[in-house]
C-alpha positions, 0 to 999 in steps of 0.5 A: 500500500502507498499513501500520498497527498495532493504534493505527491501523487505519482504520475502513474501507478501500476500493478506489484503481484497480486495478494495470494489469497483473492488469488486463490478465491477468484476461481469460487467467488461471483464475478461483476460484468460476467457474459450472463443473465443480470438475474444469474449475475444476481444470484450469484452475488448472493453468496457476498450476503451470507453472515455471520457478521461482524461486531457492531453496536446496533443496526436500524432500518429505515425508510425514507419517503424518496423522490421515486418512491421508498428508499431503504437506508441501513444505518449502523452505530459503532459499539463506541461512537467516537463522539456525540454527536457523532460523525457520519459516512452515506454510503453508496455501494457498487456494482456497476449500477445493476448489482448489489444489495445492503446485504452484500455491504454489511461486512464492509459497513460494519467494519468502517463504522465500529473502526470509524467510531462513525454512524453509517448510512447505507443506501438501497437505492433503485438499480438499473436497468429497471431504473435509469439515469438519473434516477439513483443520482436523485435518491442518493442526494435525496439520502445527503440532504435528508441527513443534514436536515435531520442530523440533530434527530439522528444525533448526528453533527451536521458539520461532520456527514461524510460521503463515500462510495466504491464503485459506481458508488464511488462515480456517485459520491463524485458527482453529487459532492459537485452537485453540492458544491454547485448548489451550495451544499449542504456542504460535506465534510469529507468524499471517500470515492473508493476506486470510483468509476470516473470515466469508461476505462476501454481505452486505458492500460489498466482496462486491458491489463486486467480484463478478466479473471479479477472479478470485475470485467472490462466488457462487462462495464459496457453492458453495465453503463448501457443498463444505466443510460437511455438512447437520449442520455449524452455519457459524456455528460460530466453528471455521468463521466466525472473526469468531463467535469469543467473545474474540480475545485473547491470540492471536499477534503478526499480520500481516494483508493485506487487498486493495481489489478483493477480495471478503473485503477487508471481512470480512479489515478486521473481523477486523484490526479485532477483533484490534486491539481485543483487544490483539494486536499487530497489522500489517495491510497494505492493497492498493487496487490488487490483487485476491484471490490476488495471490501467485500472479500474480507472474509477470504482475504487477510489483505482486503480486511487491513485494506478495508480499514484504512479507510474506516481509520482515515474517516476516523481521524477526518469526522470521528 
C-alpha cells in the first residue's frame, strides 16, 4: 500500500503481484460484468450476503419517503461512537449500477463504522436497468440532504456527514459532492470515492491489463453503463463521466483508493490526479496487490480486511 497527498501523487501507478489469497478465491467467488443473465449475475452475488457478521453496536432500518418512491437506508452505530454527536459516512455501494444489495455491504459497513467510531448510512437505492439515469443520482442526494436536515434527530453533527462510495458508488459520491458544491451544499465534510468509476476505462492500460479473471470485467462495464443510460442520455455528460467535469475545485477534503489489478485503477489515478491539481486536499491510497471490490472479500482475504480499514481509520481521524 502507498499513501500520498495532493504534493505527491505519482504520475502513474501500476500493478506489484497480486495478494495470494483473492488469488486463490477468484476461481469460487461471483464475478461483476460476467457474459450472463443480470438475474444469474444476481444470484450469484448472493453468496457476498451470507453472515455471520461482524461486531457492531446496533443496526436500524429505515425508510425514507424518496423522490421515486421508498428508499431503504441501513444505518449502523459503532459499539463506541467516537463522539456525540457523532460523525457520519452515506454510503453508496457498487456494482456497476445493476448489482448489489445492503446485504452484500454489511461486512464492509460494519467494519468502517465500529473502526470509524462513525454512524453509517447505507443506501438501497433503485438499480438499473429497471431504473435509469438519473434516477439513483436523485435518491442518493435525496439520502445527503435528508441527513443534514435531520442530523440533530439522528444525533448526528451536521458539520461532520461524510460521503463515500466504491464503485459506481464511488462515480456517485463524485458527482453529487459537485452537485453540492454547485448548489451550495449542504456542504460535506469529507468524499471517500473508493476506486470510483470516473470515466469508461476501454481505452486505458489498466482496462486491458486486467480484463478478466479479477472479478470485475472490462466488457462487462459496457453492458453495465448501457443498463444505466437511455438512447437520449449524452455519457459524456460530466453528471455521468466525472473526469468531463469543467473545474474540480473547491470540492471536499478526499480520500481516494485506487487498486493495481483493477480495471478503473487508471481512470480512479486521473481523477486523484485532477483533484490534486485543483487544490483539494487530497489522500489517495494505492493497492498493487488487490483487485476491484476488495471490501467485500474480507472474509477470504487477510489483505482486503487491513485494506478495508484504512479507510474506516482515515474517516476516523477526518469526522470521528
Amino acid at each position: 500500500m502507498a499513501v500520498y497527498d495532493r504534493s505527491t501523487v505519482p504520475e502513474s501507478v501500476g500493478r506489484g503481484t497480486l495478494d495470494p489469497e483473492l488469488e486463490a478465491w477468484l476461481p469460487t467467488g461471483p464475478t461483476l460484468g460476467a457474459d450472463v443473465t443480470i438475474a444469474q449475475g444476481r444470484r450469484d452475488h448472493q453468496q457476498l450476503a451470507v453472515g455471520p457478521w461482524p461486531q457492531i453496536g446496533s443496526v436500524e432500518h429505515l425508510v425514507l419517503d424518496g423522490p421515486h418512491g421508498s428508499i431503504p437506508v441501513r444505518r449502523h452505530t459503532p459499539t463506541n461512537p467516537a463522539s456525540t454527536p457523532s460523525g457520519a459516512l452515506v454510503y453508496l455501494h457498487g456494482g456497476g449500477f445493476t448489482y448489489g444489495t445492503l446485504d452484500e455491504f454489511e461486512v464492509p459497513m460494519r467494519l468502517i463504522a465500529e473502526h470509524a467510531g462513525v454512524v453509517t448510512y447505507a443506501v438501497d437505492y433503485r438499480l438499473a436497468p429497471e431504473s435509469k439515469f438519473p434516477v439513483q443520482l436523485d435518491e442518493n442526494e435525496f439520502v445527503v440532504r435528508w441527513l443534514a436536515e435531520h442530523a440533530a434527530d439522528q444525533g448526528v453533527n451536521p458539520e461532520r456527514i461524510a460521503l463515500g462510495g466504491d464503485s459506481a458508488g464511488g462515480n456517485m459520491t463524485c458527482a453529487i459532492a459537485l452537485k453540492l458544491r454547485d448548489e451550495g451544499g449542504p456542504g460535506l465534510a469529507l468524499q471517500v470515492p473508493l476506486f470510483p468509476e470516473t470515466a469508461f476505462p476501454a481505452d486505458t492500460a489498466s482496462a486491458s491489463e486486467n480484463r478478466t479473471g479479477l472479478y470485475l470485467q472490462t466488457n462487462g462495464i459496457f453492458e453495465m453503463v448501457r443498463n444505466l443510460v437511455r438512447d437520449r442520455d449524452d455519457v459524456r455528460d460530466p453528471s455521468i463521466t466525472r473526469l468531463n467535469a469543467e473545474s474540480l475545485a473547491g470540492l471536499p477534503p478526499t480520500i481516494l483508493v485506487t487498486n493495481g489489478f483493477d480495471p478503473l485503477r487508471d481512470v480512479g489515478h486521473a481523477y486523484a490526479r485532477r483533484l490534486a491539481a485543483a487544490g483539494n486536499d487530497l489522500t489517495y491510497v494505492h493497492h498493487p496487490d488487490l483487485i476491484h471490490g476488495f471490501p467485500q472479500f474480507t472474509r477470504s482475504s487477510a489483505a482486503a480486511h487491513e485494506a478495508t480499514l484504512e479507510p474506516a481509520a482515515l474517516i476516523g481521524e477526518a469526522i470521528g
